[in-house]
N, C-alpha and C positions, 0 to 999 in steps of 0.2 A: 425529649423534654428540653426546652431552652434554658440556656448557663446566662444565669446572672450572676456577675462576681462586685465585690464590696472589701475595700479593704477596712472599713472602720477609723477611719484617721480621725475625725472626731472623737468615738466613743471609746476607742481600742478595742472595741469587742470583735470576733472573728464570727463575721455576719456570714459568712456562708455555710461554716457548719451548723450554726444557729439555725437558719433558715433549711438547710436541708434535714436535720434533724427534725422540725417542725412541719415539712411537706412528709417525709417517710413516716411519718405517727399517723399524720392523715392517710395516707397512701396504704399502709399496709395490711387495715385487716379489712379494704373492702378488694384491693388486690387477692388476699387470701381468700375471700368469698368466694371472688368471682376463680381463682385456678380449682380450690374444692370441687366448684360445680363443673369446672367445663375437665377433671378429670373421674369426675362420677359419670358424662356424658360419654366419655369416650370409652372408658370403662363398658356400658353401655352397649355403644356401637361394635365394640370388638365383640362382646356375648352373643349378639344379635347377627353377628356376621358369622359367628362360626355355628351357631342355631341353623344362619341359610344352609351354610355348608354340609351341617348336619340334613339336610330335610334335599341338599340336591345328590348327596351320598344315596339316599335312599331311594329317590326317584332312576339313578343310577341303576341299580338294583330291581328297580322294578321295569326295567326298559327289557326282559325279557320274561317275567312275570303275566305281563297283560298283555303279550302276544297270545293268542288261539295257534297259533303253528309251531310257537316251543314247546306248548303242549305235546303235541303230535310228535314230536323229537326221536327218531330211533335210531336206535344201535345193533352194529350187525358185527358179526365175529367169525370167526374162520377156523375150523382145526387145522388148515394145512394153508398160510399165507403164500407159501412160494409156488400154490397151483392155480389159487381161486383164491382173491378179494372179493367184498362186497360193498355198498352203498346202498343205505335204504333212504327216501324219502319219506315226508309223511306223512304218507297216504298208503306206505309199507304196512302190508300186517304180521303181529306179530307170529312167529310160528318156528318151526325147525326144517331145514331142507337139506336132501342129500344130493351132492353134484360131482358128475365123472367128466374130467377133460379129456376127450381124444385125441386131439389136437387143437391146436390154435390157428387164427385167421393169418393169414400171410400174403405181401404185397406183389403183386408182378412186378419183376423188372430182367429188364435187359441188358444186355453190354456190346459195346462195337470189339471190332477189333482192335489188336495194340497199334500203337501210334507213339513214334521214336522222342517226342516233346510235347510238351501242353499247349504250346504255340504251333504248332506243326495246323499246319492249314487245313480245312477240312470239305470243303464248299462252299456253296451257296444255290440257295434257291427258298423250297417253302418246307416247314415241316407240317402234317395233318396229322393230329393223334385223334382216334374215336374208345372210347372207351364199351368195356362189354366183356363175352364169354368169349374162349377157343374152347372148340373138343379139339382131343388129343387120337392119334393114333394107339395100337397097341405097342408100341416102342416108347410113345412119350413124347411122338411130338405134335406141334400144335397143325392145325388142318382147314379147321374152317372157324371163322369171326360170327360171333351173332351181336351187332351193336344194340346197345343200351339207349333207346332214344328218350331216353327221360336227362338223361347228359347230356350239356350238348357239344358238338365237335369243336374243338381248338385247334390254329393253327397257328401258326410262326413263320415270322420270315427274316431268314441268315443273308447277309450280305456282306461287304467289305470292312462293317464295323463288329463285327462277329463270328466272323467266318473261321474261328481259330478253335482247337480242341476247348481250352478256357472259355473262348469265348459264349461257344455252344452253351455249357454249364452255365456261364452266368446268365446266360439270355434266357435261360431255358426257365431257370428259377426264377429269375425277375418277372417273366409274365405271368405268374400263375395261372397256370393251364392245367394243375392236380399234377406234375409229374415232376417229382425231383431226380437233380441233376448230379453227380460226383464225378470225380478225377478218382481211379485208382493205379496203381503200380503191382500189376501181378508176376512179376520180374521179366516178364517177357515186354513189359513196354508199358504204357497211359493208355489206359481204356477207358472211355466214358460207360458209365452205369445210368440208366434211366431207371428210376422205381415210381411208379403209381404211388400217387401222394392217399390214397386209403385201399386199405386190405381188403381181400374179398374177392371171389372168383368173375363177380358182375364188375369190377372195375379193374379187367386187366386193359393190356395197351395194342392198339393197332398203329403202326406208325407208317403212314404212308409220305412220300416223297417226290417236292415236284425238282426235281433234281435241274440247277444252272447248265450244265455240262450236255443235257439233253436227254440223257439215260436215267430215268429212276430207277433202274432194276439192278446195275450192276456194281459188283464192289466196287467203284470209283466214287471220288468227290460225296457230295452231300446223299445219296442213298445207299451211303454204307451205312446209314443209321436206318435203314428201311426191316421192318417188321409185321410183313403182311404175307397174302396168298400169292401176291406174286414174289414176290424176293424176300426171304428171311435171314439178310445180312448182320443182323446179329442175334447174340448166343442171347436164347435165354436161360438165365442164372437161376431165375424162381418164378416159379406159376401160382397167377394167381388164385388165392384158397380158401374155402371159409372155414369158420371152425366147426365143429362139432362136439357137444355135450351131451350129459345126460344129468337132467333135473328130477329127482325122485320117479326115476327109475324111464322118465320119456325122454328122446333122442329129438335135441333142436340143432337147427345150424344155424349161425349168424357170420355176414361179414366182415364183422369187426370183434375185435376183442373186448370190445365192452359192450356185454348184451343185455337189453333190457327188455323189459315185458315178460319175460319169460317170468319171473315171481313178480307179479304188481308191486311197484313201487321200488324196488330193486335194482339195481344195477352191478350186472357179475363181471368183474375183470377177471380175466383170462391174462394166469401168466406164467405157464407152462404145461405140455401136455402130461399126463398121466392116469392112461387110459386104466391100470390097476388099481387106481388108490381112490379110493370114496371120500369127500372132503365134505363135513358136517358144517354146513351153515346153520346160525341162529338171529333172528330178527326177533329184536324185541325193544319195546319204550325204554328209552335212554333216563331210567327213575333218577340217574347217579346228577346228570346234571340237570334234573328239573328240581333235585334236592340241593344239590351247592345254590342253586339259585334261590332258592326261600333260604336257606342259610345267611347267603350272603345277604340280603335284605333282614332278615332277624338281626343279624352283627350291625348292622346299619341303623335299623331303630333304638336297638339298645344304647348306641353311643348316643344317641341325640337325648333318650329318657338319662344318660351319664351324664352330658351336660346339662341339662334342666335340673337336674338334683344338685350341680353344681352352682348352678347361678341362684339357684332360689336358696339357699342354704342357711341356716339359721344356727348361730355359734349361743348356746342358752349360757356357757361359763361365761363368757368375754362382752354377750349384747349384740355382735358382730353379725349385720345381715348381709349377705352377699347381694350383687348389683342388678338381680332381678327380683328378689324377693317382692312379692304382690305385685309384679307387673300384669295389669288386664292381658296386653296382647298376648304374650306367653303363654299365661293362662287358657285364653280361648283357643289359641293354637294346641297345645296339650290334649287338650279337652275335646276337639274334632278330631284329634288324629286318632284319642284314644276310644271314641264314640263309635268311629266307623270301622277300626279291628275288634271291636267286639258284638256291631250288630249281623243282622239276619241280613241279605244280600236283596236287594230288593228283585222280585220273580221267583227267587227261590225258596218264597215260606215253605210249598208244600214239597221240596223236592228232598232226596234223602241225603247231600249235604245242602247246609244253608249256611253256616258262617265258620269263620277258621279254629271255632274250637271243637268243630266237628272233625278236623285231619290232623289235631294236636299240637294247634298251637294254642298255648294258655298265657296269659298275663299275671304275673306276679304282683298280689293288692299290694305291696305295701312300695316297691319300687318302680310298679311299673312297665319293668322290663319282659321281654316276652321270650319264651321258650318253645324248643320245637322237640317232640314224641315224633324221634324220628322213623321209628318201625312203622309207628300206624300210622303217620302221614304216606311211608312206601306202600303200605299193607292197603291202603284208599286209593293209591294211583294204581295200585295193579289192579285194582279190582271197580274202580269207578273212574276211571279217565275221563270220561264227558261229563261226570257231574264235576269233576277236579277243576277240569278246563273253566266251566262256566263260575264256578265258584273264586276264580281270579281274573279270568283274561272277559273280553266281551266275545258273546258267543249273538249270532243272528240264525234263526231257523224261518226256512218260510213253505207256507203251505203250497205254493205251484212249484214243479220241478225245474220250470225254464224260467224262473226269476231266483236269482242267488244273492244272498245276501256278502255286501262287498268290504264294508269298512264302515268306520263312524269319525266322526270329530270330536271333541272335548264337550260340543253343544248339544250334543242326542241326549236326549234323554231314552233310561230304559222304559219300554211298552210294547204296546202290541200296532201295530197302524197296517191300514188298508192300502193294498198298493191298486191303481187302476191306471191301465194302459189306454194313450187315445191315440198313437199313431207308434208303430214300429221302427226301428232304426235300419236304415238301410245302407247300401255302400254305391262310393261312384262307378261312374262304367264309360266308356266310350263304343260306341257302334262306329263300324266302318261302313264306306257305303256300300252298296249292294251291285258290286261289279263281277263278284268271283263266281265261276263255274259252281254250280252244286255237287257234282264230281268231278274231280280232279285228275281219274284215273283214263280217262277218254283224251286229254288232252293237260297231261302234267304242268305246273305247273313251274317254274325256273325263276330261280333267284341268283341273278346276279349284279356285275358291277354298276346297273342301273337300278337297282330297287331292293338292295341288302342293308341297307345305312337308313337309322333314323334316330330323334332325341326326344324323350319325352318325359313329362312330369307327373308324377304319382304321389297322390296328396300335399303337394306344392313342392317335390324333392326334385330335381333337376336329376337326370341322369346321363350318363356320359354317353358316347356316342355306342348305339347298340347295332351290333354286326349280324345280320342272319348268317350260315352257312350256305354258302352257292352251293345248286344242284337242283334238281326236281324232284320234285314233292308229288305224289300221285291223291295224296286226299289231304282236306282240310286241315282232319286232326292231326295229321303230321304236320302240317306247318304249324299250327297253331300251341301246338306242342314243342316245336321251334323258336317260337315267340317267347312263351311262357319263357321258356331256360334261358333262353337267353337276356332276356331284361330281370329275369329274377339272380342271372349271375353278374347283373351289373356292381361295381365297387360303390358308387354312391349310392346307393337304393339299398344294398347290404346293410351300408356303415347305418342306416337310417332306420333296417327294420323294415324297408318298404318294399310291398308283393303283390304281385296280380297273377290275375287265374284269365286266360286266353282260352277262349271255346271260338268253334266254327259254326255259326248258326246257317244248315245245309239250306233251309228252307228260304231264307233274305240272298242267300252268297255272300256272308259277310261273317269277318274274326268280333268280336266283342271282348276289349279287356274290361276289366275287373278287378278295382281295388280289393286289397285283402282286410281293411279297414272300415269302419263303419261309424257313420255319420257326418257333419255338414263338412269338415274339414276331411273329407273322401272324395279322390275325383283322378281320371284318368283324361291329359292331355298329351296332343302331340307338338313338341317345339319346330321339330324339323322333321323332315322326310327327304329322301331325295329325288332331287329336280328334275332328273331323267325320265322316272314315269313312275310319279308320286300315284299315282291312280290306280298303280296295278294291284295292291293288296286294301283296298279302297280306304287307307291313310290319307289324312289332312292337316294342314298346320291349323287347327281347332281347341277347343274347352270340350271336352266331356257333359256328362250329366252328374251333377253332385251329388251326392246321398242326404241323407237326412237324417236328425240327432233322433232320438225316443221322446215321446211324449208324451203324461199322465201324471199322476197326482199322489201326493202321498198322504195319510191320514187327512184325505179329503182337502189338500193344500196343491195349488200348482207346483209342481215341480219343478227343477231346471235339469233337461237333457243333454246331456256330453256321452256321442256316439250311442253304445247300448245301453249308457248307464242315469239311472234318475239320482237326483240327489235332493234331499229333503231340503222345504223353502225357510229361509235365514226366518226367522222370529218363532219359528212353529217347534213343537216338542220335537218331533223328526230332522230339524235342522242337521246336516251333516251327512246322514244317514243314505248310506250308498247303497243302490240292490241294481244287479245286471242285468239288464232280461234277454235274454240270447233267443226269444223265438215267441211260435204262440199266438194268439188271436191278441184283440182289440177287448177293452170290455175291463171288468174285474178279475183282478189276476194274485187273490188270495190276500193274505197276511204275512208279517213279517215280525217276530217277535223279537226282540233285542233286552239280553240281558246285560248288564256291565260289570263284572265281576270286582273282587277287593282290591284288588292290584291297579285294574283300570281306574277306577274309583279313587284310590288315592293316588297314582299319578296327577289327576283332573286337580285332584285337592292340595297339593306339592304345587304345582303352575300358581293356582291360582292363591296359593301363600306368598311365593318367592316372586312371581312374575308383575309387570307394573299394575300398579294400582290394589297389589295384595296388602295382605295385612303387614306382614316382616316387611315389605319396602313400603309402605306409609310408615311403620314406625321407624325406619333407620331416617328416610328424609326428614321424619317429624324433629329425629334427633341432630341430622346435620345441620336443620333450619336452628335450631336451639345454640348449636354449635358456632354459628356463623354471629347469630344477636349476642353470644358472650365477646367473641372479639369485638364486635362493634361497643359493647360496655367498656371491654377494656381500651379502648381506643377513646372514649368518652372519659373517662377516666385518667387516662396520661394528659387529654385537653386539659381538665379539669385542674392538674393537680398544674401542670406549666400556668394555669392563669394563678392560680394560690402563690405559687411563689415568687411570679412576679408582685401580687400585689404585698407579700411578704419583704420582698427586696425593696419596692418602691418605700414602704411604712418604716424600715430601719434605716436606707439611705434620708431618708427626712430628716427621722430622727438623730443620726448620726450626725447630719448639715446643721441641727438646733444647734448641739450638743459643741457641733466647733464651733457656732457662734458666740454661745457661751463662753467657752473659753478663752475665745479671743478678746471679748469683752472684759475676762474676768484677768487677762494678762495684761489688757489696757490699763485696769482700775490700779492693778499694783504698782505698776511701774510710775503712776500720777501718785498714789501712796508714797511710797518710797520718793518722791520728785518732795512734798512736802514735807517729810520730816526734818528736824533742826541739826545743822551742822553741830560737830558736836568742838569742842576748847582742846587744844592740847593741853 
């Protein structure tokens, strides 16, 4: 506000308290109006925000409510933890199993001999490790290698920047070749230790040796790490082993200590032998936390029906209403939430649950709050799990076995819809050309430093340079079996998830990769080959042939295809609605029914309260917009009142200017007065 000051010399009156007294009488009770309102607003605003909070508490809560696979949840138990864990997935069923460990899976490895320093030199040249079986003599020792060509061969090569006991170890880990490295001190010296990076009799070690020095056979230089049919220069420490079990009462072996398949959906860790002791597994639906989870959501609605009883609250001694009482939105909010916990589920009129007061949950008339009958909510899960599932989470069933129902969005609506196939999804491929022998075994086939090296992209991944193993190859599918492992143990194509499947077509003479992936972003190309004699395994710097998405309709609406999967067209009841078809003819490919259960249900209805353009954020904006026009009052208002008092200041300075006139006129008149009076006589 602007300061006008006055001192009053004409009138002596003290015009600025006058005047400010006279602007705060007008100023104050529409000041007071307007702070009333904008802290009933705010008041308001904060109801409204902890309302959201209450309603994203609860959407909280149901983030594992209206999953179909929390459902599925199970828990597995052990009488004897320090023989035999378990793991069930779920797709585990439930049941009781009895399991004997005989032994456990255990890793080959080897050791060199001692060596006086870690630094202490050790050669150079090439290491080859092949992985696979030894038989063993009647003594124990190893005799003859059968390689595993589903692996494929690694090698390494030691030089003057590794050529040290250390260095070996580090070299050795660093390329990941499956075979880990160590230094130990057996007190006789530093012995390097090689262990096979997995357990299992099919993955022990061959270590052959192209030895600097000339000799790979003799304790000297780099083939003293040699572990083959010709030289077995070092000791082996442990052979490799699988385990052996016995699952209700039948005898499996696995190569690893975590075995699975053996009970569907199961996974047995192995974690010590004892072939005596009978260890009681049990698998069953995990009720404990599919109950804290409606628990936790109960606790969640209750506070938000806490708060709603707070804001609407009516004081009948005082008059006093609380800062929602009769608010519409509130209301219709309340009033959906509590609409859709107590109706029938829509698909499930006829099924034998249909809404939550059928697994004990009830509502309290007079509060509102909801309660959960926790026995026969448990006593309904053990006994009706798929009607439980569909009764919260969204459940899809479809009548062809090679169309699966996948997922949904916020916008599916539940129904029944037609699904029809008009074209299949396919995967990319590349042909080689048709140079190669149909047998190989007449005239083998050799990879070496001229046509072992090439780079190629696999659904647009770039992969690093892919090394065949040199040697010959007497058929196809050994090389192409070659191929396969080895671009499928490429690191980028890994990190990506990206795989192909390499077959020898005997009848062209030609390998054909094959993306492992399906649809239009599928496709098998070569970046490089090399130069030397890119022709011989009939490789080209080429595109592939792409595959192609699925094609077909869903409740008689085009669809949109991404690889195997259709997904329902934006505007249509299906909108969202994801179903995979992994195979199958062209044509009509059945029904797909989709339920949406309570939990899904009101998730959709939480979004679409709290999310833009819901009801809780139209009214918090409706009230910031209200919030914003009270400042601009108040700012209209300080205008208002700085023009009052200037025209107050202007109206008393006036008058104050008469008021010295007067005076001055009225000190003129006396002193002419006094000028004519009569001298008076001594």
């Amino acid at each position: 506000m602007a300061t006008i000051t006055s001192t009053g010399l004409g009138s002596g009156l003290d015009v600025q308290n006058i005047v400010s007294s006279l602007v705060d009488a007008e100023r104050k009770p529409a000041e007071a109006r307007l702070q009333r309102q904008g802290e009933k607003i705010q008041a308001q605003l904060s109801a409204f925000g902890q309302l959201k909070s209450d309603l994203g508490g609860m959407q909280d809560a149901l983030a594992k409510l209206k999953s179909p696979i929390f459902w599925q949840r199970r828990q597995s138990s052990s009488s004897d933890e320090s023989v035999v864990t378990a793991t069930a997935s779920t797709v585990a069923r439930a049941g009781q199993y009895q399991v004997t460990v005989n032994r456990t899976a255990q890793a080959h490895a080897v050791a060199t001999g001692a060596f006086s320093s870690v630094d202490e030199v050790v050669g150079e040249g090439q290491l080859t490790i092949r992985f696979g079986s030894w038989s063993y003599d009647a003594g124990g020792n190893p005799t003859t290698f059968s390689a595993d060509n589903t692996v494929s061969t690694r090698s390494l090569t030691i030089d003057a920047s590794n050529n040290t006991l250390s260095g070996l170890r580090d070299a050795i880990n660093d390329a990941g070749i499956g075979v880990r490295a160590s230094i130990v001190n057996d007190g006789s010296g530093f012995r390097l230790v090689l262990t096979s990076a997995e357990t299992g009799k099919a993955r022990a070690m061959e270590i052959s040796v192209s030895d600097g020095d000339g000799n790979d056979t003799d304790a000297a230089g780099l083939s003293r790490l040699a572990f083959n049919g010709a030289a077995f220069n070092t000791e082996q420490t442990l052979a490799g082993r699988d385990a052996e079990l016995k699952v209700d009462g039948l005898t499996v072996t696995s190569a690893s200590n975590l075995v699975a398949g053996v009970i569907d959906g199961v996974t047995l860790n192995l974690k010590s032998a004892a072939p005596d002791t009978t260890v009681n597994l049990e698998v069953k639906l995990d009720d404990e936390a599919i109950t804290d989870a409606l628990k936790g959501f109960v606790e969640a609605y209750n506070q938000f029906r806490a708060d709603v009883s707070e804001f609407t609250a009516f004081d009948q001694d005082t008059g006093e209403a609380a800062v929602l009482l009769g608010d519409s939105t509130l209301r219709s909010v309340n009033n959906q939430l509590r609409r859709m916990l107590g109706q029938v589920v829509p698909g499930l009129e006829n099924a034998n649950i249909r809404s939550l007061a059928d697994v004990g949950l009830s509502t309290d008339k007079d509060s509102g709050r909801l309660s959960l009958n926790e026995s026969r909510f448990k006593d309904m899960l053990a006994n009706h799990p798929e009607e439980m599932k569909a009764l919260f989470a969204t459940r899809g069933d479809t009548t062809d076995a090679q169309v699966r129902y996948f997922g949904v969005t916020s916008k599916t609506r539940a129904g029944t819809y037609a699904v029809e196939v008009t074209a299949l999804a396919t995967r990319g491929y590349f042909e080689g050309a048709s140079v190669l022998p149909a047998d190989f075994a007449a005239t083998p086939l050799v990879i070496n430093a001229d046509n072992d090296e090439f780079t190629l992209d696999v659904d647009g991944i770039r992969s690093g340079t892919i090394r065949l193993t040199q040697g010959s190859y007497a058929s196809g599918a050994d090389l192409a079996r070659e191929i396969q492992n080895q671009i499928n143990a490429d690191d980028a194509l890994k990190a990506a998830a990206r795989h192909v499947e390499v077959n020898y077509d005997a009848a062209n003479g030609r390998f054909v990769l094959t993306s492992s992936t399906f649809g239009s972003g599928s496709n098998v190309s070569f970046a490089q080959v090399d130069t030397h004699s890119p022709a011989q395994l009939g490789f080209s710097v080429a595109s592939g042939t792409a595959g192609q998405d699925v094609a077909g309709r869903i409740n008689g609406v085009e669809a949109e295809g991404k690889g195997q999967f259709l997904l329902g067209a934006e505007g249509d009841a299906s909108e969202g609605l994801q179903v995979k078809v992994l195979g199958g003819a062209t044509g009509a490919r059945g029904e797909v029914t989709l339920v949406r259960g309570v939990a899904d249900r009101l998730d959709d209805l939480m979004r679409s309260l709290t999310g833009s353009g819901g009801a809780l954020a139209d009214k918090m904006e409706g009230l910031n917009s209200r919030l914003g026009k009270l400042n601009q009052a108040q700012q209209k208002l300080n205008d208002r009142m700085d023009r009052l008092e200037r025209y107050y200041f202007n109206k008393f300075n006036a008058m104050d200017a008469l008021v010295a006139r007067f005076k001055s006129t009225g000190d003129f008149l006396t002193q002419q007065l006094k000028a004519l009076e009569p001298k008076s006589n001594n």
